[in-house]
TORGU-610771 format. One record per residue (C-alpha): residue number from 1; residue in three letters; x, y, z. Coordinates in steps of 0.5 Angstrom, whole numbers, plus 500, padded with zeros to 3 digits. Each point is the difference from the previous one (the first is absolute). Layout:
% TORGU-610771
+-----+------+-----+-----+-----+
| pos | code |  xx |  yy |  zz |
+-----+------+-----+-----+-----+
| NUM |  ALA |   X |   Y |   Z |
...
+-----+------+-----+-----+-----+
//
This chain:
% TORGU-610771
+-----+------+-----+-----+-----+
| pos | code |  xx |  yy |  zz |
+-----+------+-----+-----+-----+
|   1 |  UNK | 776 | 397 | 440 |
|   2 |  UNK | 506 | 495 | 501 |
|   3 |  UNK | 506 | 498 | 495 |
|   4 |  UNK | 495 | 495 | 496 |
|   5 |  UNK | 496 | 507 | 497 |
|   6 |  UNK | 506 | 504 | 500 |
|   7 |  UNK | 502 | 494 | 495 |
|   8 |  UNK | 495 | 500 | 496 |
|   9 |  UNK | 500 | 507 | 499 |
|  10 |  UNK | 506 | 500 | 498 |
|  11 |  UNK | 499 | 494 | 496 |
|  12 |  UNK | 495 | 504 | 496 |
|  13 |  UNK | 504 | 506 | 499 |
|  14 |  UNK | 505 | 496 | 497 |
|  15 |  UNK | 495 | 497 | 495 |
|  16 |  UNK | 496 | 508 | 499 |
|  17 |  UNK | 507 | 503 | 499 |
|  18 |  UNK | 503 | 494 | 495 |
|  19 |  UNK | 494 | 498 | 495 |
|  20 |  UNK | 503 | 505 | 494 |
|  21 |  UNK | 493 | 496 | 497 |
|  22 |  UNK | 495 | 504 | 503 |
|  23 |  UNK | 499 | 504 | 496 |
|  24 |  UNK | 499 | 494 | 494 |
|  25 |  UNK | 495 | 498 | 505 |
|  26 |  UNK | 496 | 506 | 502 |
|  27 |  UNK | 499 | 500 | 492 |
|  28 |  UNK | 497 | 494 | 500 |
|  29 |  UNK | 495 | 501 | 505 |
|  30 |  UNK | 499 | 507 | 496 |
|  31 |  UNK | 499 | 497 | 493 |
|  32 |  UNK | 494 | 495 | 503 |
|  33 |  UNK | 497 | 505 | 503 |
|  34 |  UNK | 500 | 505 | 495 |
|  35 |  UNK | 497 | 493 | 495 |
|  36 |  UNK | 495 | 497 | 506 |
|  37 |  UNK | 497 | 507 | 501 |
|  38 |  UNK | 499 | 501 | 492 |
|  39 |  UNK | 503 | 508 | 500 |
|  40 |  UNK | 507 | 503 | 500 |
|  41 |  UNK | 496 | 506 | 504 |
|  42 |  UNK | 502 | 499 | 509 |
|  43 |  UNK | 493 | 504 | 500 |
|  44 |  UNK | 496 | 495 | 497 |
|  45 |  UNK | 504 | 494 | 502 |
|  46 |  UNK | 501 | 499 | 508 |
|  47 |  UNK | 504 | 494 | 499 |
|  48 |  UNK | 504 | 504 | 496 |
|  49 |  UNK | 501 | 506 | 505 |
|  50 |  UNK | 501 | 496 | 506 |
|  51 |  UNK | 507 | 496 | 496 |
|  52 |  UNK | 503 | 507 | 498 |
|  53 |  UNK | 499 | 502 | 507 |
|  54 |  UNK | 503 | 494 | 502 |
|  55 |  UNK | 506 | 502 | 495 |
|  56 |  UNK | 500 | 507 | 502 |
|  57 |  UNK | 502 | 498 | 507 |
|  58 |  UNK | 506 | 496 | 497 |
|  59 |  UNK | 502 | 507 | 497 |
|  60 |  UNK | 499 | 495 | 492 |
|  61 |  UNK | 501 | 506 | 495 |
|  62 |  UNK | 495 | 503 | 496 |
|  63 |  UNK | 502 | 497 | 493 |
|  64 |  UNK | 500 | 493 | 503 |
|  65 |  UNK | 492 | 500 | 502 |
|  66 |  UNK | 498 | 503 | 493 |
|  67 |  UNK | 504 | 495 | 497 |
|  68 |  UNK | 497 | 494 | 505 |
|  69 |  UNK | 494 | 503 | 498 |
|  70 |  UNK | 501 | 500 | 492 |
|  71 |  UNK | 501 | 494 | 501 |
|  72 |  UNK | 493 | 497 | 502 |
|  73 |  UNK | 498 | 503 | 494 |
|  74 |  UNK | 505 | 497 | 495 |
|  75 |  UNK | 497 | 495 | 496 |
|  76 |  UNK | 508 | 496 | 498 |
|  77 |  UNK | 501 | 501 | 508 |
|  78 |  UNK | 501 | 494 | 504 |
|  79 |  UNK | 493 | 498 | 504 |
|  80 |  UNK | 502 | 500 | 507 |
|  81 |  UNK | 495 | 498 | 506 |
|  82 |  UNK | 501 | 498 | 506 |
|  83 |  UNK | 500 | 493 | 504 |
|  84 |  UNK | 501 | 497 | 508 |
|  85 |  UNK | 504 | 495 | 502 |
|  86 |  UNK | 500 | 496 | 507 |
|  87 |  UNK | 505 | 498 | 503 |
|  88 |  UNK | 502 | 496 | 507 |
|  89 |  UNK | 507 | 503 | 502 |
|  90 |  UNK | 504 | 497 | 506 |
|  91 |  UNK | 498 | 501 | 508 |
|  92 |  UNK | 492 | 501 | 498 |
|  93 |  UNK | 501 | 505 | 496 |
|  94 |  UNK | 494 | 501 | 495 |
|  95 |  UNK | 501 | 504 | 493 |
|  96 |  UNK | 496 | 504 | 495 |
|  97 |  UNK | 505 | 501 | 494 |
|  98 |  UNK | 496 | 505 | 496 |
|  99 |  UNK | 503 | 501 | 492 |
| 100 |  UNK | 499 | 504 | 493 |
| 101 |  UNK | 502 | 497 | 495 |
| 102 |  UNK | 499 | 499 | 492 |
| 103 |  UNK | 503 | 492 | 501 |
| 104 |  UNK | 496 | 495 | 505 |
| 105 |  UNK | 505 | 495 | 499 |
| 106 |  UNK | 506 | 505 | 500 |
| 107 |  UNK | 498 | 502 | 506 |
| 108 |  UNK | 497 | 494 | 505 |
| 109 |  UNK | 507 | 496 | 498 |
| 110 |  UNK | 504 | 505 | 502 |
| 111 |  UNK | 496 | 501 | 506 |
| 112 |  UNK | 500 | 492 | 501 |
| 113 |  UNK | 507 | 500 | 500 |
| 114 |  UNK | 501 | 506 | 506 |
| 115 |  UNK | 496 | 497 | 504 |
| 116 |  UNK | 503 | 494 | 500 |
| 117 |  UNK | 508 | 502 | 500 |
| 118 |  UNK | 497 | 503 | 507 |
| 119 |  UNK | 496 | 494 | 503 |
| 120 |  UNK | 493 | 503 | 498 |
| 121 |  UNK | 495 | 496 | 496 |
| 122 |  UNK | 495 | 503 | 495 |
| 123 |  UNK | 492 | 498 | 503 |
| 124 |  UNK | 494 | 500 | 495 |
| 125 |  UNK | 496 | 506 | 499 |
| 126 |  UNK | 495 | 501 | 506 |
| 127 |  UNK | 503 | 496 | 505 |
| 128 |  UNK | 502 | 506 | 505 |
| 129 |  UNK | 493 | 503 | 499 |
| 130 |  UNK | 499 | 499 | 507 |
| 131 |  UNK | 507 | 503 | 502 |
| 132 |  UNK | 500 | 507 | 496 |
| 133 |  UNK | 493 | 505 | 499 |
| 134 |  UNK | 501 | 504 | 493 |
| 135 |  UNK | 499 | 507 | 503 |
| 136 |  UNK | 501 | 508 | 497 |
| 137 |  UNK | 506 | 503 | 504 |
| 138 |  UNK | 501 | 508 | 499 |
| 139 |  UNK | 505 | 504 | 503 |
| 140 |  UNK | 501 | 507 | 501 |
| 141 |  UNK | 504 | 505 | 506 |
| 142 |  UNK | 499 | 502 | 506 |
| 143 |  UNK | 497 | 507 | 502 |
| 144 |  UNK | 498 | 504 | 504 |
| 145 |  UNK | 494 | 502 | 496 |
| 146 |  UNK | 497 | 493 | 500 |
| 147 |  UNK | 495 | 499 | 505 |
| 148 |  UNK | 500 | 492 | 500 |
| 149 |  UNK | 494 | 498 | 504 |
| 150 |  UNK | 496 | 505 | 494 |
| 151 |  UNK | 504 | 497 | 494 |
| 152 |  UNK | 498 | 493 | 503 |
| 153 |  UNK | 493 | 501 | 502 |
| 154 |  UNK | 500 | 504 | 492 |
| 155 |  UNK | 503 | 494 | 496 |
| 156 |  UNK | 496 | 494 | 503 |
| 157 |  UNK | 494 | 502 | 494 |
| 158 |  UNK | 506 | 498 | 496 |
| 159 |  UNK | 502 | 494 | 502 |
| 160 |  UNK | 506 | 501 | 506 |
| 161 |  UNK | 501 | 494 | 504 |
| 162 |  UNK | 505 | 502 | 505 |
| 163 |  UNK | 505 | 507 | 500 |
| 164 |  UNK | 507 | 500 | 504 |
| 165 |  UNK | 506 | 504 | 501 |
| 166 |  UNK | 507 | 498 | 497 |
| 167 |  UNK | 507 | 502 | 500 |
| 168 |  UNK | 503 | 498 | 493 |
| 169 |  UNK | 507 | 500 | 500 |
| 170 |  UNK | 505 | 504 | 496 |
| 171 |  UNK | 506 | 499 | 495 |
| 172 |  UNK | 501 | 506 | 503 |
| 173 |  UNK | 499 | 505 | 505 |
| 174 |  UNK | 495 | 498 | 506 |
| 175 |  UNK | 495 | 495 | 499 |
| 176 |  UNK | 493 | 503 | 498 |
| 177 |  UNK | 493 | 501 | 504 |
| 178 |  UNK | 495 | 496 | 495 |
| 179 |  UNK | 492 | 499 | 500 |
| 180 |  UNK | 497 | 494 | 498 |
| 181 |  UNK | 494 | 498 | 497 |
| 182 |  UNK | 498 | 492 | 499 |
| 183 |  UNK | 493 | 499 | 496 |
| 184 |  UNK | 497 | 494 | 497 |
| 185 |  UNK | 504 | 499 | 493 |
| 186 |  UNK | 493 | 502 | 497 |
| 187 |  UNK | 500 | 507 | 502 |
| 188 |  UNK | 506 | 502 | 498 |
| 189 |  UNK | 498 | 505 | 495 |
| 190 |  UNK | 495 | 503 | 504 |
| 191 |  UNK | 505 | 500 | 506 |
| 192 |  UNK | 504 | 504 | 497 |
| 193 |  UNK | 496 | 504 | 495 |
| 194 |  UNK | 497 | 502 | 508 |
| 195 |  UNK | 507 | 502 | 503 |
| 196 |  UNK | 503 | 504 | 494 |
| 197 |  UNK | 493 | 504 | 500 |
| 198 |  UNK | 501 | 502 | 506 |
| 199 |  UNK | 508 | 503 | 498 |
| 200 |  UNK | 504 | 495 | 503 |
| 201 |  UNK | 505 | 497 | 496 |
| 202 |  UNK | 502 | 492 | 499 |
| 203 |  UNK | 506 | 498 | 501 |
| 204 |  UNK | 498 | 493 | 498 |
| 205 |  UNK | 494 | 497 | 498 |
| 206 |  UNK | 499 | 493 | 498 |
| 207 |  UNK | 497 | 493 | 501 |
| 208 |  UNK | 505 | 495 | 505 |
| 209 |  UNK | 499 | 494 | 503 |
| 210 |  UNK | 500 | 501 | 507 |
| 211 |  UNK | 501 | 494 | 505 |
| 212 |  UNK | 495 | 498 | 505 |
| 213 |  UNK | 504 | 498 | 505 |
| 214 |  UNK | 507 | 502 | 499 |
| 215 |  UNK | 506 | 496 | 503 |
| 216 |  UNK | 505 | 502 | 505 |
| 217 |  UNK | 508 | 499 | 498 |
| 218 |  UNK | 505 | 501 | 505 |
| 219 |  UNK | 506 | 496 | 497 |
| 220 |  UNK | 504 | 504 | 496 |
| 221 |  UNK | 503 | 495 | 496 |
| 222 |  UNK | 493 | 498 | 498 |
| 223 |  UNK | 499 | 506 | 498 |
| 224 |  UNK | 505 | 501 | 497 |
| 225 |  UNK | 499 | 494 | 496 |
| 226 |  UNK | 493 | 503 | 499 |
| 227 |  UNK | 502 | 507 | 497 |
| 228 |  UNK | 505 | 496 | 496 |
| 229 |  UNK | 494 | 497 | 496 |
| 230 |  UNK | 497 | 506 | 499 |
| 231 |  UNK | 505 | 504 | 497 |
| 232 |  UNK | 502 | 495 | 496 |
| 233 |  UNK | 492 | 498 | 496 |
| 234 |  UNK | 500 | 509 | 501 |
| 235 |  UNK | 506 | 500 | 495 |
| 236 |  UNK | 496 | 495 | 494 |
| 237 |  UNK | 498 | 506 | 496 |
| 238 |  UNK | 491 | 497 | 499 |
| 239 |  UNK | 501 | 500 | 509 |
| 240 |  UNK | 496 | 507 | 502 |
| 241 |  UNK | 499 | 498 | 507 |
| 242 |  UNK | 501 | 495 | 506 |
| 243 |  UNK | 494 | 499 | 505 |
| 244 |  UNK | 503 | 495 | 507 |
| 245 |  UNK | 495 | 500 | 506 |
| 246 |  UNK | 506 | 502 | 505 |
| 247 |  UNK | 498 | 506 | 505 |
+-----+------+-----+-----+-----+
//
């Protein structure tokens, strides 16, 4: 696939197997779905299902999660929401900072300084609406038992767009055969409710910012400079993820 994609794999990698933050983020997002559903129940809150799925497949601790989810329901707990930010990085590279935070100020002025130290500037809010499309995005494994033509002609009554075969690097090991499902960001809770019910196990589930139409970089010293970037806003403690519209 070329040395720039076995660069940004291994970029990746490097940023997976640093982020001793993880599981704080992954709390995060746990705590403001647990509060956003109004129950502490998975059963009775899909938003809440699907971000300790996510956690699961992080290898998160037990104790973790139900602390994560106790905390939605402490009234002295700090009010964590989650806000976007927009950025124009170098070379043409567009960014949707996604953040959990209990400190909006806190967070945009740290932000504001990451982007700035690696040449990026930060955009108001809805100029890259016509770069990015909000999507629901799930992920499960590979099998054998999966009839994908049937799945798909299954899911489309419950908001599918487009389903395609992945491979997902590893930290370890051989790099995994996955399937992913796109869907409009509205249809995230039927979506997923309709591939759980059929005995597929999600690896991931959430809403992301897809670009419409990803840019191609084949510099590696840009690249380099991009993922620098990256890593850097990835490290603030209230950065939950970074979108680009790099293929």
């Amino acid at each position: 696939m070329g040395r720039a994609f076995e660069y940004r794999k291994a970029a990746k990698m490097k940023r997976w197997g640093t982020m001793s933050k993880l599981f704080p983020k992954l709390g995060k997002m746990i705590t403001i779905a647990a509060k956003e559903g109004g129950s502490p129940d998975p059963e009775m809150n899909s938003k809440l299902r699907t971000a300790i799925a996510n956690a699961k497949a992080q290898n998160m601790p037990k104790d973790n999660i139900e602390a994560a989810i106790k905390r939605a329901f402490n009234k002295d707990a700090a009010d964590i929401k989650e806000i976007i930010y927009e950025a124009k990085a170098p070379h043409g590279v567009q960014m949707i900072i996604a953040c959990a935070t209990d400190n909006n100020t806190r967070t945009v002025a740290n932000v504001r300084a990451i982007l700035k130290k690696g040449g990026a500037e930060m955009l108001t809010s809805g100029s890259l609406n016509y770069i990015f499309t909000k999507k629901a995005v799930l992920e499960f494994d590979k099998s054998d038992s999966i009839d994908l033509e049937e799945l798909e002609l299954e899911l489309i009554d419950y908001g599918l767009e487009e389903i395609e075969e992945d491979v997902e690097p590893q930290e370890h090991g051989e790099d995994k055969e996955i399937i992913r499902v796109y869907g409009e960001f509205t249809s995230f809770g039927e979506l997923s409710k309709a591939i759980e019910d059929r005995g597929i196990t999600l690896n991931k589930a959430n809403i992301e910012y897809i670009a419409n139409t990803p840019v191609e970089m084949t510099d590696e010293e840009q690249l380099e400079e991009i993922e620098s970037l990256i890593e850097k806003l990835e490290e603030d403690d209230d950065v939950q993820k970074v979108y680009t519209n790099l293929a």
